[in-house]
Each structure stands twice: as C-alpha cells, then as structure tokens.
N, C-alpha and C positions, 0 to 999 in steps of 0.2 A: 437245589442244594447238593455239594455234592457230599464225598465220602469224610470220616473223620481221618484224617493225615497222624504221619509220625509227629514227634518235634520237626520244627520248621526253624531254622536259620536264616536269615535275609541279614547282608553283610556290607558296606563298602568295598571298594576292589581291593583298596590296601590293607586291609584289616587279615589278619592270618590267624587262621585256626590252629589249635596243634593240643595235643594231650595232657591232659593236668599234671601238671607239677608238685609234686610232696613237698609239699612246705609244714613248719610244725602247726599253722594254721589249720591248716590243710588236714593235716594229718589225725588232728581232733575230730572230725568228721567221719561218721559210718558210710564210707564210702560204697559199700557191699547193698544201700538204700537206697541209694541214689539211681534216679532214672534218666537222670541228665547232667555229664560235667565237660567240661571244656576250657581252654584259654583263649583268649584272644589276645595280641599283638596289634598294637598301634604305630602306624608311623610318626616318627618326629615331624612337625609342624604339618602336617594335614589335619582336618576333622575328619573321625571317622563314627560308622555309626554299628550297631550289632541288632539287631532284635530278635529274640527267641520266643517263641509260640508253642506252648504243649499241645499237642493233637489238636492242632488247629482245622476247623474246619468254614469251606467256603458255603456263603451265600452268593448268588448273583442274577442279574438279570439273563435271563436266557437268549439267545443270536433268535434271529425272527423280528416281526412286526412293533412288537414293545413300542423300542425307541424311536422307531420310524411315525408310529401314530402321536405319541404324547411331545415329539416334536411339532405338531401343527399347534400343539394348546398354547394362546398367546399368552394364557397367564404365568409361564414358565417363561416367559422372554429374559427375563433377570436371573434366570433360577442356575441352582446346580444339582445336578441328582447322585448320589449316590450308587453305581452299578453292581460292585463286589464288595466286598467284607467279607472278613477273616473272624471267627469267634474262638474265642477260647475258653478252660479255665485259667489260665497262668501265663503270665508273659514276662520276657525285662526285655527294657530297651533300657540302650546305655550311647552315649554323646562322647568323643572323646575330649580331650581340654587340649589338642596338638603334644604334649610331653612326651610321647611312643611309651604310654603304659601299657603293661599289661594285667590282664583284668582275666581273674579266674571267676567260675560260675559253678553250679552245682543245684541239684533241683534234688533235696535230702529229707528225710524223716527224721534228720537229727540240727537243727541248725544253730542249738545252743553249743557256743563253743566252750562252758565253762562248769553247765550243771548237765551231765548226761541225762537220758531220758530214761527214766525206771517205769517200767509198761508193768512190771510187779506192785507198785506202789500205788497205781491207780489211775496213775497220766498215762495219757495217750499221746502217741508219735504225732504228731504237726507237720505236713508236711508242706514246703516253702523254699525260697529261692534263696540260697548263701551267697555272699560274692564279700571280695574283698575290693572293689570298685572303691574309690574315694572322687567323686566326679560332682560339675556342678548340675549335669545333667543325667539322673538316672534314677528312672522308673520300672518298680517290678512289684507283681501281685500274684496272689493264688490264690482263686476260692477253694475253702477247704471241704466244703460240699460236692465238687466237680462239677458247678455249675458254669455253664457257657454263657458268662456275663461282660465278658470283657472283648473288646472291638481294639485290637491297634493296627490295624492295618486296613485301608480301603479303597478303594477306586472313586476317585470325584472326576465329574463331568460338566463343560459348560454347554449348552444351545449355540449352535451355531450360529452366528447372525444372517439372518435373509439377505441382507446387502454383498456380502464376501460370497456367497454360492450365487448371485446373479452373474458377477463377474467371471465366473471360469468358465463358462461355456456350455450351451446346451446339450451340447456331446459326452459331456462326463456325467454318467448316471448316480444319482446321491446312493450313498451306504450309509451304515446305524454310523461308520468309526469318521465320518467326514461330517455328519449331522450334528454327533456331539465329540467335543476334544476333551483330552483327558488336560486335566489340570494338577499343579502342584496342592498334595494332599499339606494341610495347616499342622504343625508340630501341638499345639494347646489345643486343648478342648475347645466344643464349639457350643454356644448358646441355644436359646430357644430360638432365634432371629439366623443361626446360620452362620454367625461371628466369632472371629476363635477369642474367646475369654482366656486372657493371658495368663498363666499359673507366674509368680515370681517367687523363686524359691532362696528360703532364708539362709 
C-alpha cells in the first residue's frame, strides 16, 4: 500500500488546465474553503476526459513471485485480475460532449450557491464537489466522513494465453508484464460475475 498522495489529476492530452475564472457563479463561493479549484478546457470536436482524486491513495500488487505463481492456476484461464487501485474519499470524472467547454471545479465547504452557510445557526459546512459542468457524462462524490470508499481508477489484467508464449521462442525468459497484459479498464460499473452493468443516465 503505498503513501496517501496530494489531489491527483489524470487528464486527456488536449484537455488544459488554467486557474479559475471569477464568474458571479463563481464568485458566490467561499473560495478561502476551498482545497481544490481549477478550470479545464476542452477541445472542439475531440472527447476529452478529466478525473480528479482527493488524497488518493494506491493499493497494488507488489513486483515479485505473485503474478508469476497465480499465473499457473488454470482456473484463472478466463479471468482478469485486478493489480492497482486508487481509493479515495472524493472524486469527479467528467466526459466531454466535443463542444471545447469549459468546466470549472471546486472542492468547497460552501457549495450552496443561494442560501449561505450559517455555522452560528447550527448547520454545519458540507463539504463537496461544485462544478458548473452541464455534460451527458459526469460523475462526482464525497464521503463526508473521509472514508476511503471510492475506487475509480484501476489497473485490470488478462492471463496470457499458453499458446502465444509457445510461439516466441525459448530464448525470451517470461516476466509478471508479458504473463499478464494490461487491458482496457470498463467506463460502468462491474457486477458480481465481472461484467460492466451499464449505468444509462436520464
């Protein structure tokens, strides 16, 4: 396991960061609370993608024997495993729709834009992800606990097939990254069976 990380950004290449913008939106926000704000820029007709991670911290399998021994088990021959993961308590990912929006963000103790927050009156600050995002795809959460309950990000792996390492020749000694290939991580959730169960959103 390792260390818990700062905020963590992982971005598309086109996608451009740059400092938040005062807008009267904007401006309604106790900015001075905030531990995370940002803009992103989108290019015109690309998708692009953003995903932010509060103190995210890694799980993984560790380099060594692991993957080398649980590779011989044949009842994994179909399987995929799981190597890293990322936890948090608080993430967004955001999809972009090709328009070159731009999409501000803000990780704030205040995210009502209309009734402030009166910590004299007995409420307590909430603290939670703002964005002015209008997208068909966009996902964000905060446990308000600081609990490390949330996965979006991970490393998946397939088993090599025995037949494709017969072929390349006795001469090339096998490693864990040739035994198993990383594979395309599934956008939806996945099942009890391993199957991304498709979210379709209204």
């Amino acid at each position: 396991m390792g260390a818990v990380e700062e905020d963590m950004i992982m971005s598309s290449m086109d996608v451009k960061k740059s400092e938040i913008s005062i807008t009267p939106k904007v401006s309604a926000l106790d900015l001075a609370s905030t531990s995370f704000k940002a803009e992103f820029q989108f290019q015109e007709g690309k998708r692009g993608a953003v995903l932010v991670m509060h103190k995210p911290q890694q799980e993984y399998i560790p380099q060594g024997r692991v993957l080398s021994i649980i590779h011989e088990a044949h009842q994994l021959k179909d399987k995929y495993i799981v190597s890293s993961i990322f936890t948090c308590p608080g993430y967004y990912l955001y999809l972009s729709n090709r328009s070159a929006e731009r999409v501000t963000l803000a990780l704030t103790a205040n995210t009502s834009l209309t009734t402030p927050i009166d910590v004299s009156a007995g409420r307590e600050a909430s603290i939670d992800w703002w964005t002015d995002a209008q997208a068909a795809f966009l996902r964000k959460a905060f446990d308000k606990a600081g609990q490390y309950r949330y996965t979006p990000l991970f490393d998946l792996k397939r088993r090599q097939h025995w037949f494709k390492r017969k072929f390349r020749g006795a001469e090339v000694q096998s490693t864990e990254d040739n035994l198993w290939i990383k594979c395309p991580t599934p956008w939806d959730p996945l099942d009890e069976d391993g199957k991304e169960d498709i979210v379709y959103d209204e």
